[in-house]
N, C-alpha and C positions, 0 to 999 in steps of 0.2 A: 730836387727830389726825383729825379729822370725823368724822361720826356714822356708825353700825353698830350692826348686831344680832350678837351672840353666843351661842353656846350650848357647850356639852358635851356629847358623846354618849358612852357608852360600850357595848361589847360584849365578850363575854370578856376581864373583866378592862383590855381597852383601852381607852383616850380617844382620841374625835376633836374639835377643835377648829375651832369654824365660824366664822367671823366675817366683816361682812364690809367690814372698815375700810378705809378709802384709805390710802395713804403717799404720797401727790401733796403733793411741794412738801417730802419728808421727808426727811432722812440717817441712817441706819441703817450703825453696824461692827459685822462680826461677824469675830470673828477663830477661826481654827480653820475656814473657810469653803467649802475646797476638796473636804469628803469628809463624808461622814457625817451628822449630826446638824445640824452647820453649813451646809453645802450643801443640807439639804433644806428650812433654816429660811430660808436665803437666798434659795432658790428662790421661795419663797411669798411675803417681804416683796416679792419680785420682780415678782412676778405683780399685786402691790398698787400699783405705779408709785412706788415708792419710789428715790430715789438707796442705791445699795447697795454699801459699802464692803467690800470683802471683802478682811481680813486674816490673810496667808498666810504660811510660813515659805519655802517653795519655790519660785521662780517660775512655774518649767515647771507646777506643777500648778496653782498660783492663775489663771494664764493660761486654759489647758484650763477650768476653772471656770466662768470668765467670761464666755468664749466659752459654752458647755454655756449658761447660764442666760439669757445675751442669747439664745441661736438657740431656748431653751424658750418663754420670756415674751415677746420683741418688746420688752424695757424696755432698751432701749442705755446708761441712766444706771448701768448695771453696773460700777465700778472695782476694778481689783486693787493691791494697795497693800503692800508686802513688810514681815513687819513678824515677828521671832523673839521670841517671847516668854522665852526664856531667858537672851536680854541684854539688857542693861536700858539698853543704850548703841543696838539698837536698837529699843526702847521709846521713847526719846527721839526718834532721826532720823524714825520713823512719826509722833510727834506733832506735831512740826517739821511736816511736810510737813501733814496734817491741819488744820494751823491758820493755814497759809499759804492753803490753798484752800474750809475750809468756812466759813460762816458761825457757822453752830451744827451742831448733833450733837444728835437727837431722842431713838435708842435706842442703846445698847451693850450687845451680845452677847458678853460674859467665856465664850466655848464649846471655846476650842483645850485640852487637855490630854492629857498622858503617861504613861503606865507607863514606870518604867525597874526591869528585873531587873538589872542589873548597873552599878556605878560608872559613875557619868557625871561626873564636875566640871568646868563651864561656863568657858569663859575670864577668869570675872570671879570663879572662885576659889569658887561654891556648889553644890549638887547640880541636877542640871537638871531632876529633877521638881517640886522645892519651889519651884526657878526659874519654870517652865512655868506650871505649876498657880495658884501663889501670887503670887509677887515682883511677876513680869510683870503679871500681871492689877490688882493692887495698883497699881501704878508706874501705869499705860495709864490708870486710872477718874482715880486724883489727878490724872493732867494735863489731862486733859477733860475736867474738871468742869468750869471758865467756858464752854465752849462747849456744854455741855450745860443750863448755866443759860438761856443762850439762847434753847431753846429752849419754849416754851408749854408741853409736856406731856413731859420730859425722863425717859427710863426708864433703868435699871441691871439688867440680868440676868447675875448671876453663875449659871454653870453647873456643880453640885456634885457630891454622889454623896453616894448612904446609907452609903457610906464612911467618912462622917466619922463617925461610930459608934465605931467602932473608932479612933480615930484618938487623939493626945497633942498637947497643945501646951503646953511647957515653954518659959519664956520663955528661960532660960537658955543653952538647949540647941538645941530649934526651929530659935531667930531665927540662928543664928550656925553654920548647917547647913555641916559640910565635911565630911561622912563619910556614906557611903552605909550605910542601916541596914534597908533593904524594907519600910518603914513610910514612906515619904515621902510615897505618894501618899494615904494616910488622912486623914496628919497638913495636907497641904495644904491638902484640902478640908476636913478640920473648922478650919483658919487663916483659908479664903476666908466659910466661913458667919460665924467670930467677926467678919471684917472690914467685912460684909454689914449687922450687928447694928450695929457702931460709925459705916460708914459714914450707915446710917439716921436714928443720932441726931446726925453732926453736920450734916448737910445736910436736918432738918428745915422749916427755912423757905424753903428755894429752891422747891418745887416738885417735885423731882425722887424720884422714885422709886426704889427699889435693891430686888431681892428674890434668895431662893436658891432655883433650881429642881434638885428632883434626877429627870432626867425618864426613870430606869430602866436596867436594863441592857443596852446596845445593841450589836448585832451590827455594828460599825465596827472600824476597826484601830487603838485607844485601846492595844488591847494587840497592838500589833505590835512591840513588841520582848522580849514575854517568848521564852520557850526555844518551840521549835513544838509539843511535846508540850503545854502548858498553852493552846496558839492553841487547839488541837485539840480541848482538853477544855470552853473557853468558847463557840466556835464550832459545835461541833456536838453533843454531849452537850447540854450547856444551853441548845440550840437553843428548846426550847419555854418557857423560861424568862425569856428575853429580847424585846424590841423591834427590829422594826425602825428603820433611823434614819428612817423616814417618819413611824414611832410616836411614837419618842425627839423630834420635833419640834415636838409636839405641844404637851405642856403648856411647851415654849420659847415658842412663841407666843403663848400664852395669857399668858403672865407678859410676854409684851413688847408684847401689843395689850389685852387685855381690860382696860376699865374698873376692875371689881369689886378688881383686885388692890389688895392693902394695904401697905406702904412696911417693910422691915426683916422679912418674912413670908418662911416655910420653905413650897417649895410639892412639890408631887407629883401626878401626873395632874390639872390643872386644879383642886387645891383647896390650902386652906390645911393645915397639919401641926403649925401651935409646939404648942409642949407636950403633944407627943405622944410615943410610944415611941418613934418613931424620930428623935426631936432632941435631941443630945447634953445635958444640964442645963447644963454647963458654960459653953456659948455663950449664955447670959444674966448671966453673970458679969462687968457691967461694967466693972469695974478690970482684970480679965486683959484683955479686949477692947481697954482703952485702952492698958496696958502694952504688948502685942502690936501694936499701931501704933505706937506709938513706937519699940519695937525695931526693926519693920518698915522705917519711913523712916530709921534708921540704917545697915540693911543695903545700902536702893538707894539711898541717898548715896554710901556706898562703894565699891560695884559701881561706879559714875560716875566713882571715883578712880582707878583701878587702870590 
């Protein structure tokens, strides 16, 4: 992706991320793009002259977005591209179009995710955080991966949470999700890290990079549908707890420019983390990793059928 200097700084506990890479001649999807975390990382790949795909559930806001980042950066190569990570039918119609018009696909930003407090089941019959979080993100990497082959220096940044700590993944029960049980979103990200793990080792000889960043607790609207009495307690009690999403954007970046990163690696503030406290033991358990993709791709075959 041309040459650059990097570094990490940190201050109170925070990382900033220097780099100072080109994206000239690059395509870059980040999905989840239009707020938060996603927007801010967008912003920057922006600033880098990068072509910058920006995939959105919403029109009206992907639009607003788009505009915001071309009139920030002066980089017109800003696209918005509709893309619901909850259906998996339009998971397809994005990648459709994506492969109609790019060439290749250099990075993918796995960044859009949900909290849901209350029963959601998606029209394709699954729960829409396990959808959001997991399925979707699953479904979007497998179809563009040959265009990501394409290209020279091909990156995968799933975007996770220390969540997956807490989190279960029963193959049984997980994969074949119809019932709302307020563990979905745990369970997804600790599903997205084992997929991160699997994914790593079969796309070893492409080239292509996959890693899992969990880049803090960020003051976004991730939790904009719990009850507002819990917005209230995340939002401003825990205020000093938390990251901004200019923070939260940080070690994204770094896991989607910086050289040093390592393929199938758990990162956090701009550094590496396996086999640390806070990564599940679990997700090194190859056989559930491969089982769980296989259950995986029977679910969104399915979803396809319906």
């Amino acid at each position: 992706m041309g040459g650059s200097i990097s570094r990490a700084s940190f201050s109170k506990g925070k990382v900033k991320f220097c780099s100072t890479k080109s994206l000239t001649g690059k395509t870059v999807i980040i999905t989840g793009a239009n707020t938060g975390v996603g927007f801010q990382t967008a912003l920057d790949l922006a600033r880098r002259n990068g072509r910058i795909i920006l995939a959105c559930r919403n029109d009206e806001k992907g639009e607003v977005a788009k505009s915001k980042i071309i009139q920030l950066t002066g980089n017109t190569n800003v696209i918005y591209r509709q893309l619901d990570l909850s259906l998996m039918s339009s998971v397809r119609a994005f990648v459709s179009v994506i492969n109609s018009e790019e060439k290749a696909v250099d990075i993918l930003i796995n960044n859009a995710g949900v909290v849901n407090w209350e029963e959601n089941i998606t029209a394709e019959g699954v729960e829409n955080t396990f959808a959001t979080n997991y399925y979707g993100p699953f479904l979007l990497t497998t179809l563009l991966l040959e265009l990501l082959k394409k290209s020279s220096d091909g990156r995968i940044v799933n975007v996770g949470s220390i969540a997956s700590l807490a989190g279960s993944v029963d193959n049984d029960t997980v994969m074949a999700r119809r019932k709302f049980t307020r563990t979905e979103y745990n369970d997804s990200k600790l599903a997205l890290l084992l997929f991160t793990k699997e994914l790593a080792r079969k796309i070893t000889d492409t080239g292509i990079k996959v890693v899992y960043i969990h880049p803090g607790t960020i003051r976004s609207d991730l939790f904009r549908n719990l009850p507002w009495i819990l917005q209230f307690i995340i939002t401003c009690i825990m205020r000093l707890l938390t990251k901004t999403p200019v923070e939260g954007a940080q070690p994204v970046l770094f896991c989607a420019l910086d050289d040093s990163v390592q393929t199938g690696g758990y990162y956090m503030d701009c550094a590496r983390y396996d086999h640390t406290m806070w990564v599940p033991k679990c997700v090194y358990d190859e056989e559930l990793a491969k089982k769980l993709w296989e259950s995986t791709e029977r679910i969104v075959t399915a979803c396809g059928e319906r």
